[in-house]
C-alpha positions in Angstrom: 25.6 -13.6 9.5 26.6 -12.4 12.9 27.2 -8.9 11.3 23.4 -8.9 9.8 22.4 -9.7 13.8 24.4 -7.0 15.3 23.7 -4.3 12.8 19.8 -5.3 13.6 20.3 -4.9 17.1 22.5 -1.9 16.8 19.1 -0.3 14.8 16.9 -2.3 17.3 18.5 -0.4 20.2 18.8 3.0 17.9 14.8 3.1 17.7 14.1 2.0 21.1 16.7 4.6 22.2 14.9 7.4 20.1 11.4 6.1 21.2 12.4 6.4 25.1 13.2 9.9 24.4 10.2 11.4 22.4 7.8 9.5 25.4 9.5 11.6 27.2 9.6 14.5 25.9 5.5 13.6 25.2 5.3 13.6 28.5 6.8 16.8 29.5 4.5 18.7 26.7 1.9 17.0 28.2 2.4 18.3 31.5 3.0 21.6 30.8 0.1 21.9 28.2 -2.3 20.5 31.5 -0.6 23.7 33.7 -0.6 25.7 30.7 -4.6 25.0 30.0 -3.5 24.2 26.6 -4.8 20.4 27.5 -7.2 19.1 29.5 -7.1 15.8 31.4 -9.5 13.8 28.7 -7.0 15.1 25.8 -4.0 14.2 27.7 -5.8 10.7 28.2 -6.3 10.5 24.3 -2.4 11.8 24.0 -1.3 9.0 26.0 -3.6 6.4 24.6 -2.7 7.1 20.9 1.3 7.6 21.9 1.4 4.2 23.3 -0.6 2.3 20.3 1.2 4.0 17.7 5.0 4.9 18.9 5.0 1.7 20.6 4.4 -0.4 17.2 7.4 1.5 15.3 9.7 -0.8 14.9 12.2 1.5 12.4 13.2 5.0 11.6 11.3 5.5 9.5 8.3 4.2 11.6 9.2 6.9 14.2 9.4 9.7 11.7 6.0 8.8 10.2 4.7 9.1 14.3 6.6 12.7 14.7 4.3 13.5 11.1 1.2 12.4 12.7 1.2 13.6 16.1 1.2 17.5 15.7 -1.4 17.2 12.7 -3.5 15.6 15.8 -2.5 17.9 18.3 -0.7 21.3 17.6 1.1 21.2 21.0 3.6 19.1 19.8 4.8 20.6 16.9 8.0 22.1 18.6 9.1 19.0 19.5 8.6 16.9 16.7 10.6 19.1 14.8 13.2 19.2 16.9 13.6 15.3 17.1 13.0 15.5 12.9 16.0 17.7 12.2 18.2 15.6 15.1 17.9 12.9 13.6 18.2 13.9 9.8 21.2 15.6 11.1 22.5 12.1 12.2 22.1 10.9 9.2 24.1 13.7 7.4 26.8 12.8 10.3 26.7 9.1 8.9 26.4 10.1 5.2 29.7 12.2 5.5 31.9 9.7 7.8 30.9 6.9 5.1 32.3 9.4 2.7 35.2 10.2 4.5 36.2 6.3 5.0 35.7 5.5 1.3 37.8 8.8 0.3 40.7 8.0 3.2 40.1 4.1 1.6 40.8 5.8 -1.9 44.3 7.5 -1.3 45.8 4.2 0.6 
C-alpha cells in the first residue's frame, strides 16, 4: 500500500513540477509577445485566464499534454514551446522505457 501512495505522490509531484515550469514559460511568451506586439493586453488577459482554468485542473501527464495540444491551436505564439515541453517529456519517457529494459535484461543474466 505504502508503495501505491508514494508512486502517487512521486507522479503528484512530477505534474505539479512540469506544470510550474510551462506557467512559466507561459509567462515569458507572454511577455515577450506584449513587447513583441504579437499580443495585446486583453489577449494576454484571456492567456492567463484560460492557463489558469485549464493547466491548473490537470491532474496527470496526460492531462498536461492534452493542455500543450490545446493551447497553440488557440494561440500560435505558443507553439515553440509546447513542442519543446512535448518532445522533453516523451524523451523521459523513452529514458524510463529503456532503464526498465535495462533492469529486467541485467535481472535476466543474474
Amino acid at each position: 500500500m505504502k508503495c501505491i501512495m508514494d508512486q502517487t505522490a512521486t507522479v503528484a509531484n512530477s505534474v505539479n513540477m512540469l506544470r510550474d515550469r510551462i506557467y512559466e514559460d507561459i509567462l515569458t511568451v507572454m511577455l515577450q509577445g506584449l513587447q513583441d506586439n504579437k499580443v495585446d493586453a486583453p489577449q494576454a488577459r484571456l492567456i492567463a485566464k484560460y492557463a489558469l482554468a485549464h493547466l491548473g485542473k490537470a491532474s496527470s501527464t496526460e492531462d498536461v499534454m492534452h493542455f500543450l495540444d490545446e493551447l497553440p491551436a488557440k494561440w500560435e505564439l505558443y507553439k515553440n514551446m509546447c513542442v519543446k515541453f512535448k518532445y522533453e517529456e516523451k524523451a523521459k519517457e523513452d529514458v524510463e522505457k529503456v532503464k526498465a529494459i535495462q533492469n529486467k535484461l541485467h535481472a535476466f543474466i543474474q
